[in-house]
C-alpha positions in Angstrom: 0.0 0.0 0.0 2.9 2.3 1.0 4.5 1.6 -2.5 1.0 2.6 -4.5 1.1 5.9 -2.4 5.1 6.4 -3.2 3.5 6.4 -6.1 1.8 9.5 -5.8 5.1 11.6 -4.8 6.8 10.4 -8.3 3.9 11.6 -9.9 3.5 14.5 -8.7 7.4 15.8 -9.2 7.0 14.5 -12.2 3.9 16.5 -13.4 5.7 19.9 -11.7 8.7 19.3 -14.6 6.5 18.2 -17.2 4.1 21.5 -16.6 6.7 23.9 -16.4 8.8 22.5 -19.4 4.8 22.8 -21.8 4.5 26.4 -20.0 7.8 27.5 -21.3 7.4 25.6 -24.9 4.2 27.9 -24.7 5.9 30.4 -23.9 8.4 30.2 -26.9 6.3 29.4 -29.6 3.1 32.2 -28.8 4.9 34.3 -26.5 2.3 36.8 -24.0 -0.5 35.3 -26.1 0.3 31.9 -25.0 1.1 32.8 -21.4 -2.4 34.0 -21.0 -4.3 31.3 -22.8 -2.2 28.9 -20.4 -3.4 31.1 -17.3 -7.2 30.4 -18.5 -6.5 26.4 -19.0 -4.7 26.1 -15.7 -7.4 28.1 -13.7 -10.3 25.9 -15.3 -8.5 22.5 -14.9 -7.5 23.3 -11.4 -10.8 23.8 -9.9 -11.8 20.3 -11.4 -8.8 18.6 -10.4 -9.4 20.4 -6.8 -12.4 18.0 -6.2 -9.8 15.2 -5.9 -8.0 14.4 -2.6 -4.7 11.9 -2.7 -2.4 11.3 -0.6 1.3 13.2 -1.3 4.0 12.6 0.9 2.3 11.2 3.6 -0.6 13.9 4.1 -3.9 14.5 2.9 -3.8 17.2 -0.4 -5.8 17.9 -3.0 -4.9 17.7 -6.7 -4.5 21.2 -8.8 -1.8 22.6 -6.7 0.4 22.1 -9.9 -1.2 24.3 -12.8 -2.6 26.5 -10.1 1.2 27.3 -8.9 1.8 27.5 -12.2 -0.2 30.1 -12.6 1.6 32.5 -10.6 5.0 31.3 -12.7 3.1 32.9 -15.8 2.3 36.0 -14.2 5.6 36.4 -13.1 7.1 36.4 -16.7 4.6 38.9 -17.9 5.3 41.1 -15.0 9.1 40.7 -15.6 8.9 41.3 -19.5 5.8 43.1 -20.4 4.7 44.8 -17.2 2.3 45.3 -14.4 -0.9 46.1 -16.7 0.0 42.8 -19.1 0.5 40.6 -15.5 -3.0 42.1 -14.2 -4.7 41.6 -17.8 -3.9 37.6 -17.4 -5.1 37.3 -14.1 -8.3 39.3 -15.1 -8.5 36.7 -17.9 -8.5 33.7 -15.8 -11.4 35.4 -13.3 -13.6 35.7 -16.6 -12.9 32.2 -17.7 -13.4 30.5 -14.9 -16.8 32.8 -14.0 -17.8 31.4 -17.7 -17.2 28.0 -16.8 -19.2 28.0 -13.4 -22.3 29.6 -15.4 -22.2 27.2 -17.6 -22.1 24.0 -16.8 -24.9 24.9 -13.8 -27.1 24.9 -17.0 -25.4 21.8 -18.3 -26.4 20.5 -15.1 -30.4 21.5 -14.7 -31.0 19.5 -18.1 -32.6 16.2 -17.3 -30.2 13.1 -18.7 -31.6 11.0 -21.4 -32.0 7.3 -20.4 -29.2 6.4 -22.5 -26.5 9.0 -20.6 -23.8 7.9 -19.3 -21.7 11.0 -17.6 -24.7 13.0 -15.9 -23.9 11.4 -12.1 -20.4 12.6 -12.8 -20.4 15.7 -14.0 -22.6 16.4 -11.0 -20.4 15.1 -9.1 -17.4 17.1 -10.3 -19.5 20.6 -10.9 -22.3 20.4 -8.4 -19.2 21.6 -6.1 -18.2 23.9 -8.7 -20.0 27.0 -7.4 -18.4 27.1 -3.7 -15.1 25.9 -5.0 -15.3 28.3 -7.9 -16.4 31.1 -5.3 -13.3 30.1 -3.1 -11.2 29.8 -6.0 -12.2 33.1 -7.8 -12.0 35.2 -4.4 -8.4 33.4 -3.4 -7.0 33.8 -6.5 -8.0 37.7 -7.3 -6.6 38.6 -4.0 -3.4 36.7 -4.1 -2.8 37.1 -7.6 -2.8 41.4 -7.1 -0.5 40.8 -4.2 1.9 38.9 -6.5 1.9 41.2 -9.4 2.2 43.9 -6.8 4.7 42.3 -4.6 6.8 41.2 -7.8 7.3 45.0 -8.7 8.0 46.0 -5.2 10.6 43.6 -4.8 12.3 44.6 -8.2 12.2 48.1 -7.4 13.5 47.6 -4.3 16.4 45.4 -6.0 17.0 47.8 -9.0 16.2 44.7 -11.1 18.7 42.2 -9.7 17.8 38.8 -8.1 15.2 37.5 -10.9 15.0 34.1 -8.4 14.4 36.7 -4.7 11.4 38.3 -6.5 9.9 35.3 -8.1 10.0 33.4 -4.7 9.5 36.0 -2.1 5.9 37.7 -4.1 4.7 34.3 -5.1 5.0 32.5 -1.6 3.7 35.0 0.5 0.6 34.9 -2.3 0.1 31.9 -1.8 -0.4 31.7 1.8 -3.4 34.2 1.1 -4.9 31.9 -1.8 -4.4 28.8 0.3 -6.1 30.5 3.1 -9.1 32.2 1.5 -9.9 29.3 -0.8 -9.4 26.1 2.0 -11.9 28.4 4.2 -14.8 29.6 1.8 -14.4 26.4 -0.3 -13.7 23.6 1.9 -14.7 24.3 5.5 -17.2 21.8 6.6 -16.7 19.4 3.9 -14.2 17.5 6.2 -13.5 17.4 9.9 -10.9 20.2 11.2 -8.0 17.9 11.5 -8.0 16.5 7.7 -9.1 20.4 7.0 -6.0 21.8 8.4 -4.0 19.0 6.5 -5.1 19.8 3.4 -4.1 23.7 4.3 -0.8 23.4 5.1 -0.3 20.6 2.3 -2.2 22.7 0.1 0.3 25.7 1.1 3.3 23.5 1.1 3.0 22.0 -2.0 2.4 25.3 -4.3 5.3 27.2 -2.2 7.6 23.9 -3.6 6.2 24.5 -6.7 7.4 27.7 -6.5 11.3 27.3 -5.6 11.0 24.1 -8.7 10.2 27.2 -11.4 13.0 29.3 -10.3 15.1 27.6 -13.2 12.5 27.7 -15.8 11.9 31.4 -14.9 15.2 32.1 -15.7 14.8 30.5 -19.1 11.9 31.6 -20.0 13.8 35.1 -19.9 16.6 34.5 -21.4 14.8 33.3 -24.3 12.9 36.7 -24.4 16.3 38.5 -24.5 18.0 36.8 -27.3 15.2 37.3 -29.6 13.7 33.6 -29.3 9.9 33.9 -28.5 7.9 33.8 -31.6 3.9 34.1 -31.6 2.7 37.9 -31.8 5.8 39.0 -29.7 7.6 38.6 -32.8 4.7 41.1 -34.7 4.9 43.4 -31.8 8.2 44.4 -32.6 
């Protein structure tokens, strides 16, 4: 049993790299363009794959703590090379999307099933949550996104624009101790008793702050393919 959940752990380290290596592919083939249509898929898929506790390390977390840490790695290149207004643009982008999605499948939801159907008891399953954890969600991440943007430019004024890798970790961890807060307490108090509730906080917390010090690398990358001329996309068309 141990061995199935060791599992877990490979997989999950596993799906960090592979994520960060398609977000900067992304990034080099569509530039801003692709960074924000990576923002809307990783906000959508997250709140699904939210609904789904495993086990990681030996604690109770839930899945999506990948491509929603990954979301603050996309914000941070578009504050680094295009600015504040382009950062705050994407996160806008994702609030929007993931509103649309809620919306939605709520009506998909109040259709009655055909006898024939096969996926109505799951979707309901997946997306009757969908409005509390999207309420959650959408509160947790507006709030901690603004703080990162925010933070990210304080910190690299206050470094003259040194230290790519202090401004990158020190906006987006403090960020997301306010989105694990705000989202584990409107979305998932009372859904589980206050011990496995607290677990899947600080899990919750631990796991996107790791997720945080493994895109240090790729952020560094991702910019020094923007300085030698490599992104394509509409970068290329915006001169």
């Amino acid at each position: 049993m141990d061995s199935i959940f060791a599992l877990n752990n490979v997989l999950w380290l596993v799906f960090v790299l592979v994520d960060l290596i398609l977000a900067v592919v992304v990034f080099r083939f569509f530039g801003k363009q692709g960074l924000y249509i990576l923002i809307v898929a990783s906000v959508i898929v997250a709140n699904i794959q939210v609904t789904k506790t495993i086990l990681l390390f030996g604690f109770t977390a839930t899945l999506g703590n990948v491509l929603y840490g990954s979301t603050f790695f996309a914000t941070d290149i578009l504050s680094e090379l295009y600015g504040k207004r382009q950062a705050r643009r994407a996160v806008w982008l994702g609030f929007v999307a993931m509103g649309l999605v809620v919306v939605w499948m709520q009506f998909g939801l109040a259709f009655v099933p055909g006898p024939d159907d096969l996926a109505s008891d799951a979707l309901a399953t997946i997306f009757g949550m969908m409005p509390r954890v999207a309420a959650g969600s959408l509160i947790a991440y507006l709030a901690s996104q603004h703080h990162d943007v925010s933070a990210f430019h304080f910190w690299k004024a206050r470094t003259q624009g040194r230290h790519l890798w202090l401004r990158n970790c020190a906006s987006t961890m403090v960020s997301q101790a306010i989105d694990s807060v705000l989202f584990c307490f409107i979305a998932l108090w009372g859904l589980y008793d206050t011990g496995t509730w607290l677990e899947i906080l600080v899990t919750t917390y631990a796991l996107k702050w790791l997720v945080a010090l493994l895109d240090t690398p790729f952020i560094y990358l991702a910019v020094r393919l923007h300085r030698q001329g490599l992104i394509q996309g509409a970068d290329s068309l915006d001169g």
